[in-house]
N, C-alpha and C positions, 0 to 999 in steps of 0.2 A: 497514516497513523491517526490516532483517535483527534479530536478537537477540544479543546479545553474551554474555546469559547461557550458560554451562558447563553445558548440561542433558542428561538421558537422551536420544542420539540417535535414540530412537523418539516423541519427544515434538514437536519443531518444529525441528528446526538449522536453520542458515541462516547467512551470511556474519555476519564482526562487523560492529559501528555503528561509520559512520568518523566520524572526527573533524569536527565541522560547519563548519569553516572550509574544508576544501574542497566537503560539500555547499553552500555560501554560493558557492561559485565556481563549479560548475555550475550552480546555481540561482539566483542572486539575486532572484529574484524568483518565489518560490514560490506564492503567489495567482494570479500569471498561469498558471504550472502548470497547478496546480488547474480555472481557465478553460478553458483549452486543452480540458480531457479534459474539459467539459462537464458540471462542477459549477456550480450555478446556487445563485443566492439564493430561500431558500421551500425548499429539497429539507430531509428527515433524512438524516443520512450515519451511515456506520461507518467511521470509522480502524481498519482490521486489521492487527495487527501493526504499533501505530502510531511505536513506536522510539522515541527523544528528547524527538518532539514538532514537527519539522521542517516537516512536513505540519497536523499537528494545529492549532498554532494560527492557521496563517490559514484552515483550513477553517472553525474556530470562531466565524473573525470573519466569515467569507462569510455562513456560514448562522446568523448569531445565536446560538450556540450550543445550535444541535439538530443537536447532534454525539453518538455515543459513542466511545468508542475502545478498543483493546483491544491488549495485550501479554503475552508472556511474562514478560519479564524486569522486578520489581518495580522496582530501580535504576532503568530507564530511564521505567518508567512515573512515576518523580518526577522527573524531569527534565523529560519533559513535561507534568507538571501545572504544573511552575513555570516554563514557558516560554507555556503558555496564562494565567496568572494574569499574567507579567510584559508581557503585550501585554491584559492587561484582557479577557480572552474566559473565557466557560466553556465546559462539558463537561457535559452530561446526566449521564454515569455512563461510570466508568474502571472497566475488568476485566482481573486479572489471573491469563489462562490461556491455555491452546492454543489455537489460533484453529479446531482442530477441534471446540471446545465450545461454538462462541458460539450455536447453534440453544437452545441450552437456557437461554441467558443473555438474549440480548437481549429488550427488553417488548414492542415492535415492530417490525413489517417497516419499512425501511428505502429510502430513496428511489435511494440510493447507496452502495456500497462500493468503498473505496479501496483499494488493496494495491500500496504502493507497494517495489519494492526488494526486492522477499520472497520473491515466486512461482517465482524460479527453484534454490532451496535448499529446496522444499518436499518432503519424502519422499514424500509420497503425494498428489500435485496435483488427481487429479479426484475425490477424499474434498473438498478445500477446496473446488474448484469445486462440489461438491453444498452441503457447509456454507453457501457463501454463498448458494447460489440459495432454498435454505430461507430465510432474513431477509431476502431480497431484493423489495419488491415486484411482480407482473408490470408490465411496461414502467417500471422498474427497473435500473438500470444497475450495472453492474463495472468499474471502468479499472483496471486494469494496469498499472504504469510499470516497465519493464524495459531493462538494459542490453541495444544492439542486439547481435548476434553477431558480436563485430571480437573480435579477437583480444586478450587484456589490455596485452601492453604497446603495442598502438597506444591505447588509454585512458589518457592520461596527465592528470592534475593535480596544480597544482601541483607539478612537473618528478617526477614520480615514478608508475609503472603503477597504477590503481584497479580498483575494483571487483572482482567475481566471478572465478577462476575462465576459461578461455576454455571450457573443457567443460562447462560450468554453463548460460553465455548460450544464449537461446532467441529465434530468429524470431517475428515475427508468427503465423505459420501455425502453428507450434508449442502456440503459446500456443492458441491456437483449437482445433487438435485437441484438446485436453486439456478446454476449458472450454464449448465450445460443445453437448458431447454431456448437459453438468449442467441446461441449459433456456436456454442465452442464444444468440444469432445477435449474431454482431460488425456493430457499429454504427460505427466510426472506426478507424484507426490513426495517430496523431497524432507526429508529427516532434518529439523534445524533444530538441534541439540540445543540446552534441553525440553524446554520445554514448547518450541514449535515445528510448525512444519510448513513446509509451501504447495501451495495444489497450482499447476501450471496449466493451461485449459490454451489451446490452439484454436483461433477463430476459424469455423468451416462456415461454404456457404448454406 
């Protein structure tokens, strides 16, 4: 998810963290998400850039928590520690830095990484896309979830324009040019009504 932290714009920007009562109205059911893009039960995940904790805790609960997750912004990484504790899940280990550091952070490769809401506010996208394929196991997955390319104010919730940016949002094919050249070949692009999608990319060697 985006980071709200005020940091060196050569460090990670990205959109701020909205408010979760309307993430609760796009997503009501974030576990199904998570399904959707083809997280399973038995996988290791990475939350990158995992925000709030939105995501974080029902990945937690999915995969028993052999989760890690990772953030800029230290605020928000307490938010979601205490939104995985308030649904009784854990976290292997919470990191708080760029998500261009995690090669040097995490203990092991990784069966999955999520990158939910981020990737299109990232300054240097196929540096991330390398980052992750390094902790990525081969056949190994990446989902994506991004706003589709509509315009902002046709994204409305809760009666008022959301998300990114309209110059910001990024296609499917987009996203691919960017991430498929780091070692992964797209595996799905998944419909997340209404107004996202998830592009799931399979680490090859």
């Amino acid at each position: 998810m985006a980071n709200s932290a005020q940091q060196d714009p050569s460090l990670f920007p990205a959109t701020s963290m909205p408010d979760r009562r309307w993430w609760a109205t796009l997503w009501p059911d974030p576990a199904g998400v998570l399904q959707q893009i083809d997280i399973r039960a038995g996988m290791v995940a990475l939350d990158l850039c995992c925000g709030d904790g939105y995501f974080t805790a029902p990945l937690a609960e999915l995969l028993d928590g052999r989760v890690y997750a990772l953030e800029l912004d230290a605020a928000l990484i307490e938010q979601a520690r205490a939104e995985v504790a308030r649904r009784g899940a854990g976290v292997r280990q919470w990191f708080c830095a760029d998500a261009r550091q995690v090669a040097g952070l995490l203990p092991e490769r990784v069966d999955y990484v999520l990158l939910a809401n981020t990737f299109h506010g990232v300054p240097d996208q196929p540096s991330i896309a390398r980052a992750v394929r390094s902790v990525t196991r081969t056949g190994g997955c990446l989902g994506i979830v991004n706003w589709h390319r509509i315009p902002r104010e046709r994204t409305m919730v809760l009666g008022l324009a959301r998300g990114p940016q309209s110059h910001m949002r990024m296609t499917p094919a987009q996203v691919a040019a960017i991430v498929e050249p780091a070692g992964f070949r797209t595996k799905a692009v998944v419909e997340l009504p209404p107004y996202h999608y998830g592009s799931v990319f399979e680490a090859v060697d």
